[in-house]
N, C-alpha and C positions, 0 to 999 in steps of 0.2 A: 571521711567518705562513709555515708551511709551502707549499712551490713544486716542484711536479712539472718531471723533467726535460722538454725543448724536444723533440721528435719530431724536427723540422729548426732547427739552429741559423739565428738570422735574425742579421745584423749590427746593427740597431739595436732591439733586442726589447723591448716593454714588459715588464720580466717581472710585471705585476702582474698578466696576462693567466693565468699560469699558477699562479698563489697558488690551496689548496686549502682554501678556509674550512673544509668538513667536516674537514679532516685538522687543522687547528687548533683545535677544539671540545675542551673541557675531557673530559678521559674517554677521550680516543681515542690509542692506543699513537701514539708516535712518534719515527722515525729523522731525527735531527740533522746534517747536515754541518759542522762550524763553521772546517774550513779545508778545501780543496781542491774545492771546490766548481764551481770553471771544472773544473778537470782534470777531473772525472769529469763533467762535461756534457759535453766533448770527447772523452771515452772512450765516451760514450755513442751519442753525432751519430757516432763513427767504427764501430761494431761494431753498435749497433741503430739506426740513424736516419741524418740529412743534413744539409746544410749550405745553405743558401740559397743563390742566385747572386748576384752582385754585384746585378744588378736586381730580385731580391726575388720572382720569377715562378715558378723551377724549386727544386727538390731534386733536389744533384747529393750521388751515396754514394761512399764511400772503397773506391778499388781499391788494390792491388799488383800491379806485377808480379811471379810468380812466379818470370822468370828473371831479374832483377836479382842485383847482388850483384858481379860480375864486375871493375867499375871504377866511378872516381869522376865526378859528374856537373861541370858545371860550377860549380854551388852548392858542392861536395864532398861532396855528399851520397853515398854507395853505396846507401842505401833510401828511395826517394822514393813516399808517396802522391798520388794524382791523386783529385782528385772530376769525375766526371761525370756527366751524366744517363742514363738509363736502368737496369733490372734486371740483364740481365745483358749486360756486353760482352765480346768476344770476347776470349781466350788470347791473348798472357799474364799480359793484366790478372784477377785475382782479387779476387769483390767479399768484403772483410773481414765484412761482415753473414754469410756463409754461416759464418762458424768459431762462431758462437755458433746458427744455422738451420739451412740446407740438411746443411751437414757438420758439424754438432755432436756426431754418436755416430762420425763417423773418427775413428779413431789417426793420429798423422804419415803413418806408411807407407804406411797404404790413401792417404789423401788424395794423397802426393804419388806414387805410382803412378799414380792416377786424372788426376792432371795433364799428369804424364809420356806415360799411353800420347796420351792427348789433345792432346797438341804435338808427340807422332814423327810422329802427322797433319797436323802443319799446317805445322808448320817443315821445312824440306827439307835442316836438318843431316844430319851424316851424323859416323861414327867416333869422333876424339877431338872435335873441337866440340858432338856429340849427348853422350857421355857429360857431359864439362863442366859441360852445360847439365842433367844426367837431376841429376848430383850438386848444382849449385845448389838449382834447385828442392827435393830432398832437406830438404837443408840449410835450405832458408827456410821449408821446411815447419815442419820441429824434428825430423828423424827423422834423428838419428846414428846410425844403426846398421849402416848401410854402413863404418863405423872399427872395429866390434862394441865401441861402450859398453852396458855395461848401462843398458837403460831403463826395466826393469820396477821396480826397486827407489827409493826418496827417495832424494835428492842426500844426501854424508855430511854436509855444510856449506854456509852460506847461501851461500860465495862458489864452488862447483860448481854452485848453481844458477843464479847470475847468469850466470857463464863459460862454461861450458861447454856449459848444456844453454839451446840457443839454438832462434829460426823461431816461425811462426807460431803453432802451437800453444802452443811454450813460454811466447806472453809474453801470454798471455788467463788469466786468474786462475780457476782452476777445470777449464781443459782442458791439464792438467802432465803427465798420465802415460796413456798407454796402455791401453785400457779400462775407465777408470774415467769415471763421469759428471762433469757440468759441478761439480755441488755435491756429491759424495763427498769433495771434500778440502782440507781447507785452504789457502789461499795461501799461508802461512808455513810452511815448513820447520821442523819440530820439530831440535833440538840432539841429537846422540848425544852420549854422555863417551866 
């Protein structure tokens, strides 16, 4: 039976709650998952939706910090999300739902502009630690063009896209390139000879 994604992932979920008889009905188009089915309920609770709290009460959403990146945590992680409650929490946590909402039609650059002028306010860096930090952000955003890569044109091969062209933007399916909308373009990288 066809099963609409979970709006907040719950830890112990009947999913039969979310089965869609109508969508099951003999006659009516239908899109199939037959593997990766967690993965993309997980992509989903991360970029449009939440995650329940261990006691089942709140929906906490997936931040990033903006200026991570720098060094490794204890886990060794260098990119750690956090779920908290509320819309939106303060710099320089960035809530992931705004890259598919709020900032859907930014390119890297405005975005991480907008983040940047927004933390020379708030953080009391200053010289090489402010820039450091102006280029992090940059970077997590997906906007290389502080190195001057070209970014307006397809990566020439899959393994330029994986490598090199990196950040927030670059790793949301749909939001790859610079002025282009969510659904103008494929996720797969077409092959040149």
């Amino acid at each position: 039976m066809a099963r609409r994604f979970m709006p907040s992932v719950e830890w112990d979920a009947d999913l039969s709650e979310y089965y869609e008889k109508a969508k099951s009905d003999l006659g009516v188009e239908k899109v199939f998952v037959l593997d990766g089915q967690q993965r993309l309920q997980s992509l989903f609770a991360v970029f449009n939706g939440a995650i329940k709290s261990s006691d089942g009460t709140k929906d906490l959403k997936a931040y990033f910090d903006v200026t991570a990146g720098n060094q490794l945590s204890d886990d060794g992680l260098l990119y750690r999300l956090e779920f908290r409650e509320g819309d939106q929490l303060p710099l320089p946590l960035y809530p992931l739902r705004n890259l598919l909402g709020l900032d859907a039609k930014k390119n890297a650059l405005k975005l991480a502009k907008e983040l940047n002028d927004e933390l020379d306010g708030i953080l009391k860096d200053a010289g090489n630690p402010r820039q450091e930090r102006q280029d992090r952000v940059r970077e997590n955003c997906g906007d290389d063009s502080h190195v001057s890569e070209d970014r307006q044109s397809p990566p020439k091969n899959r393994n330029q896209s994986h490598s090199h062209r990196k950040g927030l933007v670059n790793h949301v399916p749909g939001l790859k390139r610079k002025g282009l909308s969510r659904y103008s373009q494929s996720a797969s990288p077409s092959r040149e000879n």
